[in-house]
C-alpha positions as CSV (number, residue, x, y, z in Angstrom):
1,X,-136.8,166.3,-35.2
2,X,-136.2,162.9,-37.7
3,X,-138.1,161.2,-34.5
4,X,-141.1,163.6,-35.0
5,X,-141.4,163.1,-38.8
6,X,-141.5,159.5,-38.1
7,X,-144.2,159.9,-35.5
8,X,-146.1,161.6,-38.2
9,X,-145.2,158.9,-40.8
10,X,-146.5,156.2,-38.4
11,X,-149.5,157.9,-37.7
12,X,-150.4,157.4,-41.5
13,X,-149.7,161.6,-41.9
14,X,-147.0,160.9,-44.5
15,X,-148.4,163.2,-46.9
16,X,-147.9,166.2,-44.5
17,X,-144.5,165.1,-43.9
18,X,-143.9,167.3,-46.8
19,X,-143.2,171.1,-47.0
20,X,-146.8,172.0,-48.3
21,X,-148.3,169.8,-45.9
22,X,-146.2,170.4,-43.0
23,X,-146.4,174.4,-43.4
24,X,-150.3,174.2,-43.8
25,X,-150.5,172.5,-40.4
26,X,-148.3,174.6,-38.5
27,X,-150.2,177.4,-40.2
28,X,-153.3,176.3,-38.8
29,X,-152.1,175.8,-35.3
30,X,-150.7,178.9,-35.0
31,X,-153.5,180.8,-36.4
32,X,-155.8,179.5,-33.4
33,X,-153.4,181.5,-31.2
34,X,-152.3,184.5,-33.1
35,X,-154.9,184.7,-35.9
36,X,-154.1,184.2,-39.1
37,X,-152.2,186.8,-40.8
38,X,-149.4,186.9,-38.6
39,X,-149.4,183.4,-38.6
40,X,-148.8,184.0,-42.4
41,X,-146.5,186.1,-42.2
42,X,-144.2,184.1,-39.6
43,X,-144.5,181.3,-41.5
44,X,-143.2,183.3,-44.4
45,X,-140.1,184.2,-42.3
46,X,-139.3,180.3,-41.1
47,X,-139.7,179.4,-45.0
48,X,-137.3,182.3,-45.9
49,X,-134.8,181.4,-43.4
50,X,-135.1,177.4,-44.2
51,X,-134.9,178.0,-48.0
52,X,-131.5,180.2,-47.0
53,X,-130.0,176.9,-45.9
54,X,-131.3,175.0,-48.6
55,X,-130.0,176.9,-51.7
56,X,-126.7,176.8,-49.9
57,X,-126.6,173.1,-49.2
58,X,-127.7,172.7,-52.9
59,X,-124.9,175.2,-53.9
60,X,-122.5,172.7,-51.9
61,X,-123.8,169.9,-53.8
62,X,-125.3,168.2,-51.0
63,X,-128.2,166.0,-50.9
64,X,-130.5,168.2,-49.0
65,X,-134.3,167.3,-48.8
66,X,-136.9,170.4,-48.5
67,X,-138.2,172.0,-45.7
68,X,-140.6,170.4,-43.2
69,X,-142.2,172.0,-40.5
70,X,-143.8,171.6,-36.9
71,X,-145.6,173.5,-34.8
72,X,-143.8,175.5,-31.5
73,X,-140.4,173.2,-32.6
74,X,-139.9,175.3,-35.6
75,X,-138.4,173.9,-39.6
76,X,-136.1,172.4,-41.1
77,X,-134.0,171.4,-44.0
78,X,-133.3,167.1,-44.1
79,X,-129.5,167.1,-44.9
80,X,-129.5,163.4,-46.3
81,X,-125.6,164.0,-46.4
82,X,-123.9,165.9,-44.2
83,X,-121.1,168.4,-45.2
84,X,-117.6,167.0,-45.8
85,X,-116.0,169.9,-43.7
86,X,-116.8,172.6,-41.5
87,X,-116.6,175.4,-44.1
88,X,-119.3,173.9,-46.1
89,X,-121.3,173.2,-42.9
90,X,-120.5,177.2,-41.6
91,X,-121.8,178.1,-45.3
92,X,-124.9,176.2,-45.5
93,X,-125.4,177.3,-41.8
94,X,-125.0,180.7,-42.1
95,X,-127.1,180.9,-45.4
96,X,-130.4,180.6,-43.0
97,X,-130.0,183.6,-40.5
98,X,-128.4,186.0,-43.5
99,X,-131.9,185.3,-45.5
100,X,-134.0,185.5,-42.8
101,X,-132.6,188.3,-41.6
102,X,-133.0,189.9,-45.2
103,X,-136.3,188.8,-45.0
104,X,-136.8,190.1,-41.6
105,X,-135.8,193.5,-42.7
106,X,-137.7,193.9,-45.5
107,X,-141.1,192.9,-43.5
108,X,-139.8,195.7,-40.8
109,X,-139.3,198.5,-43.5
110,X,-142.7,197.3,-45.3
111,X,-144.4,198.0,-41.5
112,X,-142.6,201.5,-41.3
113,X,-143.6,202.4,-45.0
114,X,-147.2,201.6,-44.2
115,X,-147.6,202.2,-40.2
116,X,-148.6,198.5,-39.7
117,X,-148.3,197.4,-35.9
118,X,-149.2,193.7,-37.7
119,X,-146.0,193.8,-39.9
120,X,-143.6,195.0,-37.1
121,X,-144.6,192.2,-34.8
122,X,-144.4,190.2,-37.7
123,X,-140.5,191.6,-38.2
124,X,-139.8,191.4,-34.7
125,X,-140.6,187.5,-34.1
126,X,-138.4,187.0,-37.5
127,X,-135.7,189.1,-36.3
128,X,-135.9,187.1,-32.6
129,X,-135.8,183.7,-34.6
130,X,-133.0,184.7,-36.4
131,X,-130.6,186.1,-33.3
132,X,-132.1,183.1,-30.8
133,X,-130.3,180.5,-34.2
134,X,-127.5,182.0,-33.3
135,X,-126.9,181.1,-30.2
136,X,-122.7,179.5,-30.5
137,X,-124.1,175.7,-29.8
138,X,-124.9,173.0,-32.0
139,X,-127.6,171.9,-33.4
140,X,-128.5,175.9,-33.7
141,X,-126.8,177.7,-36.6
142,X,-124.7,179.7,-34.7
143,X,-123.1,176.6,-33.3
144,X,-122.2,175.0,-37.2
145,X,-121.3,178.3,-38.0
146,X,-118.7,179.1,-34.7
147,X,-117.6,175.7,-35.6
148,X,-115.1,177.0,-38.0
149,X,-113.4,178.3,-35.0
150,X,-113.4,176.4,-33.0
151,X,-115.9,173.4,-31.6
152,X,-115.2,174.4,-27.8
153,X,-116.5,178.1,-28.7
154,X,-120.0,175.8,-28.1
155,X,-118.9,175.6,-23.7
156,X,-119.7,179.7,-24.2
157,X,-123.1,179.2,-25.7
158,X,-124.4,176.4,-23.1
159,X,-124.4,179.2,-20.4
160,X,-126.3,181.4,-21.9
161,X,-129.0,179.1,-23.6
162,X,-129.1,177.1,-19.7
163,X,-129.8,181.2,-18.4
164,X,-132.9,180.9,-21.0
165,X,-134.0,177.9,-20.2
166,X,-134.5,178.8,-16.7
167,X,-135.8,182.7,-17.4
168,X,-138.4,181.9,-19.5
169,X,-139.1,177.7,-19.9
170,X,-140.5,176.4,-22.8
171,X,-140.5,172.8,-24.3
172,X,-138.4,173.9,-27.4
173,X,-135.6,175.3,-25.3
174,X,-135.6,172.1,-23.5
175,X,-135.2,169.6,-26.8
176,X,-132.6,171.5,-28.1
177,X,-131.0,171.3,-24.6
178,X,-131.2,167.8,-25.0
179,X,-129.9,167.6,-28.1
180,X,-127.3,169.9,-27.8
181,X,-125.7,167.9,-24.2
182,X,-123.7,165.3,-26.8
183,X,-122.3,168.1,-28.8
184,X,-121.3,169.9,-25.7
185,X,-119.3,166.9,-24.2
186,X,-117.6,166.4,-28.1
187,X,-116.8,170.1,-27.6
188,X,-115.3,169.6,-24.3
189,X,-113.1,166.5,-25.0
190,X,-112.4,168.3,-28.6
191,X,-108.6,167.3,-29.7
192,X,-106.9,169.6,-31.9
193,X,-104.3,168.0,-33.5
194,X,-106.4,164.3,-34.2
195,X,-106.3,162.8,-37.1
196,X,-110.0,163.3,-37.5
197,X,-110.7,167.2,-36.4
198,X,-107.6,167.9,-38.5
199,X,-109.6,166.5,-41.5
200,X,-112.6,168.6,-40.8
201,X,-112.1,171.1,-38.7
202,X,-108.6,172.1,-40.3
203,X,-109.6,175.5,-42.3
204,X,-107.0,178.2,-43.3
205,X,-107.2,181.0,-40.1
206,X,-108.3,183.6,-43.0
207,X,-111.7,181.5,-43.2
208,X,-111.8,181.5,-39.4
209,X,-111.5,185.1,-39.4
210,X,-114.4,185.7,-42.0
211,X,-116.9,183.8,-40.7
212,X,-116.0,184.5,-36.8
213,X,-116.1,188.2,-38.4
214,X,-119.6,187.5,-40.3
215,X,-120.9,185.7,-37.2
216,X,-120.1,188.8,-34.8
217,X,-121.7,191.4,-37.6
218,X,-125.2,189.6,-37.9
219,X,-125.2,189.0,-34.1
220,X,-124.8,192.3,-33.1
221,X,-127.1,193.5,-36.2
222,X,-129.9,191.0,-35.4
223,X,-129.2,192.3,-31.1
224,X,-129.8,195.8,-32.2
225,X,-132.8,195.8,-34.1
226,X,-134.4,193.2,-32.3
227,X,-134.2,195.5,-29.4
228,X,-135.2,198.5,-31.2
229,X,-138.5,196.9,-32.8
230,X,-139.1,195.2,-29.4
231,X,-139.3,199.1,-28.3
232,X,-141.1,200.6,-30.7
233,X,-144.0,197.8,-30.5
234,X,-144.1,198.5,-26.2
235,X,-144.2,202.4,-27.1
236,X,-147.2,201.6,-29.6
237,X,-148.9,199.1,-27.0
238,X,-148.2,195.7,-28.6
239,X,-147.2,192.6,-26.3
240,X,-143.8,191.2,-27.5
């Protein structure tokens, strides 16, 4: 992603290398393919979920830069530190999904209230973004957040995001495949008890039982109603 916003830098497009810029583009891409008020309105939901992350990494005292976005690879927040341990990462992680899936929600209830087809489908791709982030493998946010458990809880997520990549390809699944392969060997040759992973990975099991408990609760919110909006737009006719 740093690679990307370098491209951009070197193609003398610094000056959309910046939220405004950045959200105006992918704004206009998407709104050649899906018109644009849902293109609005999903951008909406990416900003929501990114500005989740970025309160939280202010919060932590970070030095966190804003959003910046791309089209089809999605947005994100440039952590110019990263977090000192794996509770601070699992809480600026799991800041995103939790506002996005408020965010989410409200969109959803605001289609119910006013019989909009536009606003579901507009709820249902948030809701989607939100459950597909938290997919237990880094650099998705259910991998920083599972973190706090355990790094090897990442060797259960590979699986399932390999089984996506080959039931429905797309060029995003496959970068953050690629990204994700170093993480997945760290995972697998994770030690315990080194010196290092004590330092940062060493968190009392009460915090590993809140945020394993938190993770599991948004997961199998975000699994539920993703389903059930995917349902109602089929019954009404809408592709999803």
């Amino acid at each position: 992603m740093k690679l990307l916003l370098l491209l951009l830098s070197g193609l003398k497009w610094g000056k959309l290398a910046t939220t405004g810029g950045t959200m105006l583009l992918s704004l206009a891409v998407y709104a050649t393919i899906w018109g644009w008020p849902y293109a609005a309105g999903f951008i909406a939901l990416l900003f929501a979920h990114e500005m989740g992350h970025y309160v939280a990494a202010r919060r932590c005292g970070l030095n966190v830069g804003a959003p910046a976005f791309i089209p089809f690879v999605g947005a994100w927040i440039n952590l110019k530190e990263q977090p000192r341990d794996v509770r601070t990462e699992a809480y600026v992680a799991v800041a995103g999904p939790l506002v996005g899936t408020v965010s989410a929600v409200a969109v959803y209830l605001w289609g119910r209230w006013t019989d909009s087809t536009l606003l579901l489908a507009i709820a249902y791709a948030g809701l989607f973004l939100n459950l597909f982030n938290l997919l237990p493998v880094s650099p998705l946010d259910g991998g920083r957040i599972t973190a706090v458990i355990s790094p090897r809880v990442w060797l259960i997520g590979a699986p399932v995001m390999l089984a996506m990549l080959f039931y429905r390809p797309s060029p995003v699944l496959a970068i953050i495949a690629i990204i994700a392969f170093p993480q997945l060997i760290k995972a697998w040759k994770y030690d315990p008890k080194a010196p290092e992973n004590l330092a940062y990975y060493g968190v009392p099991f009460q915090t590993k039982l809140e945020y394993g408990g938190l993770y599991l609760a948004l997961t199998a919110y975000l699994s539920v109603m993703t389903f059930e909006v995917h349902e109602m737009l089929d019954a009404m006719g809408h592709p999803t």
